[in-house]
C-alpha positions in Angstrom: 95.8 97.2 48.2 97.9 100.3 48.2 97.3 101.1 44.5 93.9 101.2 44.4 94.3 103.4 47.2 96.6 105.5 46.0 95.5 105.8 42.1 99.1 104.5 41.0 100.9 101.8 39.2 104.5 101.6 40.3 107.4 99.8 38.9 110.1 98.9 41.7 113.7 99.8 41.4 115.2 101.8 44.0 117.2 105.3 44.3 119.7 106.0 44.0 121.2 103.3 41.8 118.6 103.2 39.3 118.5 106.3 38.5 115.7 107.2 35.3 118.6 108.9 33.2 120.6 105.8 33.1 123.9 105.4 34.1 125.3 104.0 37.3 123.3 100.5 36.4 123.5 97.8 33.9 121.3 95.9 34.3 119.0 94.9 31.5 115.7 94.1 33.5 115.7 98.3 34.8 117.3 99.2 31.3 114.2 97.7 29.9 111.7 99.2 32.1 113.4 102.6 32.1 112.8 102.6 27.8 109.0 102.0 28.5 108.4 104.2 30.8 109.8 106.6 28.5 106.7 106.1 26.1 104.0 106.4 28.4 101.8 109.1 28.0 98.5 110.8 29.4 95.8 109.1 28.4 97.4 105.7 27.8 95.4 102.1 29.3 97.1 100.2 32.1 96.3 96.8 33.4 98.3 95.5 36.8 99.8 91.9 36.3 100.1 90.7 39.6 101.4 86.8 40.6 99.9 83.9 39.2 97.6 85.1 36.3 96.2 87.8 38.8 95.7 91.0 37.0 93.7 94.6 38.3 91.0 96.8 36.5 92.2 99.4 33.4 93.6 102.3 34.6 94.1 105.2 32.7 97.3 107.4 33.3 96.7 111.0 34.2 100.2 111.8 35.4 103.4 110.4 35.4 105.8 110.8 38.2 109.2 109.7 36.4 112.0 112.2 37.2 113.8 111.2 39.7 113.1 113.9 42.0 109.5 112.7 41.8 110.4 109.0 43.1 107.6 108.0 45.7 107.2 104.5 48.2 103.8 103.5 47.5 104.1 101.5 51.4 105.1 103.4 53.9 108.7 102.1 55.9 107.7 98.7 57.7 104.4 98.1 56.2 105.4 96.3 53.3 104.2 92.7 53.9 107.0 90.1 54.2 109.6 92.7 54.3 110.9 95.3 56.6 112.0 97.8 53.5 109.2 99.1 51.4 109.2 98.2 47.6 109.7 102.2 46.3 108.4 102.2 42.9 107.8 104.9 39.6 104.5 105.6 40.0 102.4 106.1 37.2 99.2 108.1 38.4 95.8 106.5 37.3 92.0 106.5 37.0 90.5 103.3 37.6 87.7 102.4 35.4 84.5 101.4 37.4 81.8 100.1 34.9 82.4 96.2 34.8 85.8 96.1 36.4 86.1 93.9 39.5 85.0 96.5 42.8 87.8 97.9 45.0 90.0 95.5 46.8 88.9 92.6 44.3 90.9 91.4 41.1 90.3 88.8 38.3 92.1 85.5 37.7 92.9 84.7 34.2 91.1 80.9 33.5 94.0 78.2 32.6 92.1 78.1 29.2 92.8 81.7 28.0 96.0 81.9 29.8 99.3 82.2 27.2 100.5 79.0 25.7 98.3 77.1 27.2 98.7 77.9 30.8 102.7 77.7 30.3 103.4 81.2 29.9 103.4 83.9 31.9 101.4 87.0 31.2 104.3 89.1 31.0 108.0 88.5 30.8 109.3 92.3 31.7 108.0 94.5 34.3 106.4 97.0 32.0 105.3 94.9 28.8 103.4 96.4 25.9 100.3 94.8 24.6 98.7 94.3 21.6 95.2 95.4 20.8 94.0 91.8 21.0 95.4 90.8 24.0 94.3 93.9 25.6 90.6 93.5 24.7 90.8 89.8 25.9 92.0 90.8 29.5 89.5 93.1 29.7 86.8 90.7 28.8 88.2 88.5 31.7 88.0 91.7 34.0 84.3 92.0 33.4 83.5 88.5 33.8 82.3 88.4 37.9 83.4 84.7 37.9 86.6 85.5 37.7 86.7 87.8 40.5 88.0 87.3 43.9 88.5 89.3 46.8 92.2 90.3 47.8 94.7 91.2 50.0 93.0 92.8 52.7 93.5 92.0 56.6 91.9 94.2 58.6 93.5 95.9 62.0 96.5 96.3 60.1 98.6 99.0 61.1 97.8 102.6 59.0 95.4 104.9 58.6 91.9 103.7 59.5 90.1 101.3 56.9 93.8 100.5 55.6 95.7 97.2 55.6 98.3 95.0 54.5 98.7 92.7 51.6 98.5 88.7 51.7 99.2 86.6 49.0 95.5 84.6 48.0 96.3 81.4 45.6 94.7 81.2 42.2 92.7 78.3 41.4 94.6 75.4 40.5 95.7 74.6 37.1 94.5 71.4 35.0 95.0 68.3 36.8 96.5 66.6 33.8 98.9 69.6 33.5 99.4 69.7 37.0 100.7 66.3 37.6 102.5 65.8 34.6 104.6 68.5 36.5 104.9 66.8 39.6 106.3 64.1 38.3 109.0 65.7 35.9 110.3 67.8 39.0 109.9 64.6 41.1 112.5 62.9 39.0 114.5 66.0 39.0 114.9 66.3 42.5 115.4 62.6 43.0 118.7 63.1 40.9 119.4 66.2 42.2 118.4 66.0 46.0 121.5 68.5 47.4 119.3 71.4 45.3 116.8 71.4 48.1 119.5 70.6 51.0 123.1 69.9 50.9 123.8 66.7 52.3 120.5 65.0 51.2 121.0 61.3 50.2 118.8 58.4 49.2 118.8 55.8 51.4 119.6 52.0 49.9 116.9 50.2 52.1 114.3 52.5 51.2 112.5 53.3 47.8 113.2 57.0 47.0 110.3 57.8 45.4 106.2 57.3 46.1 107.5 55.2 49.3 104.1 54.2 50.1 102.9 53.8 53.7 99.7 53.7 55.5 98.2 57.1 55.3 99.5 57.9 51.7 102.8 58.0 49.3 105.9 60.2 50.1 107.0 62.0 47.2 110.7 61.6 48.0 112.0 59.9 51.6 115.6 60.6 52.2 118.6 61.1 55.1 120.0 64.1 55.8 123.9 64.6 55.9 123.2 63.7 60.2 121.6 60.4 59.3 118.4 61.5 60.2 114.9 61.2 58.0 113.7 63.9 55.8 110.0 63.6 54.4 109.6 66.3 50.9 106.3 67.0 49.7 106.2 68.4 46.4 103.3 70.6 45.1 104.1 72.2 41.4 101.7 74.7 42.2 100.6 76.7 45.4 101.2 75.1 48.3 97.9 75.1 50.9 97.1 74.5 54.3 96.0 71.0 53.3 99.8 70.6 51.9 100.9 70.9 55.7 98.7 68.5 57.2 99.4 66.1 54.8 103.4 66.4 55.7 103.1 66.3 59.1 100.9 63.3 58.6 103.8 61.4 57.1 106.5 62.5 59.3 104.1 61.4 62.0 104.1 58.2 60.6 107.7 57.8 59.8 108.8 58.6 63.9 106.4 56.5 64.6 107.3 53.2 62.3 110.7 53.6 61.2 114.3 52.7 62.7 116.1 56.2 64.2 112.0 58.2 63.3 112.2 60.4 66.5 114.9 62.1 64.3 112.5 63.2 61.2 112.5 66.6 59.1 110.0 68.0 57.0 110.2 70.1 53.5 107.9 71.7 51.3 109.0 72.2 47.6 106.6 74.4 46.2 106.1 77.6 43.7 104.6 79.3 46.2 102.7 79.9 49.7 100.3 81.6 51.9 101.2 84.1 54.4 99.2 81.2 56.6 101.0 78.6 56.0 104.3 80.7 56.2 103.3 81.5 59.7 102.0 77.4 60.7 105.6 76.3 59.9 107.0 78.3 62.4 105.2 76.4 64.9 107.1 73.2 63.8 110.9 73.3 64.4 111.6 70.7 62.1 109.5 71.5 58.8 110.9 73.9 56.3 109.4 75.0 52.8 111.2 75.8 50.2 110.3 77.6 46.6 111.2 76.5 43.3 111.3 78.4 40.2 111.6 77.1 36.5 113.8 79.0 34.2 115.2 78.2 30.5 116.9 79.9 28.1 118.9 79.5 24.9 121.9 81.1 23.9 123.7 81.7 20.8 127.0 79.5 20.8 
């Protein structure tokens, strides 16, 4: 993990648009971020939110790098995993705190019971996001619990200096099962109205039930035809979507070529909030499986 390497937090807006003395920009998100950077000083405690309730040790800031002239990539050009650009960031300079915080290349996952709201919320709405004394001492007090830590993000023989690697995503553990289907099925009968917002063309088909079609080796969350005629299998997983997630699809696609009118012509897709770099690279080996990401947003406006 390039931070911990590098003593930094970094908050990722690029030169030269989004500049630190404004103008140029308008959007809110850097707007936002700009103002708190502003108030950081020497001295101040850090904590890294990462993806899905995933946070780092305390840090405390001994520099700051905020002038533009002083804009750093914290990945070098082509290193950045997923990506060929780097994500350039503001770095803050930090000290890692050692005593009780998880060990280098480790982090802690927040449990579902002392997650915001419930488990509904995220940790953080902005990208810089002041805390209050509470919450602060809370996070720390899942930092220094050891069964919350996990091991991260490092694959060795990675290009880089020696002992250095690149990132992969590692899923946190599941949420509440109760909470987790209760999801499943509200964006199961979402989709079902809605099938063009995973493919256009996607239609139900009259002869077939739409939803749980059940068949020998389990239940299809939705069974469809594509604009072409042809099958298409989804799988839905409201969560993180595992290796177990892609041999249960190709299990029912194998099934539907193998017992339906017109199956040799049968397409896969994997709705999901997110992935391993694993099972990125398995569905590459399978021409006609796809995965696709969903994200939840609301909002309410004045009228």
């Amino acid at each position: 993990m390039h931070w911990y390497r590098e003593g930094c937090v970094a908050v990722g807006w690029s030169p030269p648009t989004w500049s630190f003395d404004g103008g140029g920009e308008n959007t809110p998100g850097w707007t936002f971020a700009r103002n708190r950077l502003k108030e950081f000083r020497v001295g101040d405690k850090v904590i890294p939110f990462l993806l899905q309730y995933r946070i780092g040790p305390v840090g405390t800031v001994r520099e700051m790098k905020v002038a533009d002239s002083d804009w750093n990539p914290t990945v070098e050009k082509g290193n950045y995993s997923g990506s060929d650009e780097p994500e350039l960031g503001r770095r803050i300079l930090v000290t890692w705190e050692k005593d009780g915080m998880p060990a280098d290349g480790m982090i802690a996952t927040v449990p579902p019971a002392q997650r915001p709201g419930g488990g509904r919320a995220p940790l953080a709405f902005h990208a810089i996001e002041r805390l209050a004394e509470e919450q602060f001492q809370k996070l720390c007090s899942v930092l220094k619990a050891q069964e919350n830590w996990s091991t991260v993000m490092t694959a060795p023989g990675a290009s880089g200096a020696e002992g250095e690697g690149t990132e992969t995503e590692v899923p946190p553990p599941p949420p509440p099962p109760a909470a987790l289907s209760l999801l499943e099925r509200d964006l199961q009968k979402f989709l079902a109205r809605n099938l063009e917002v995973i493919e256009k063309g996607l239609r139900p088909d009259p002869a077939y039930q739409l939803e749980e079609y059940t068949i020998d080796v389990g239940r299809i969350d939705l069974l469809c035809r594509d604009s072409g005629g042809g099958w298409v299998v989804i799988e839905l997983k409201a969560d993180w979507a595992g290796d177990d997630a892609v041999g249960q699809i190709l299990g029912y696609m194998s099934w539907v070529k193998e017992h339906f009118p017109d199956g040799a012509n049968v397409e896969g897709i994997i709705v999901c909030k997110n992935t391993t770099g694993r099972v990125k690279a398995a569905i590459k080996w399978v021409p006609n499986l796809s995965i696709k990401r969903f994200a939840l947003n609301f909002s309410i406006d004045n009228l």
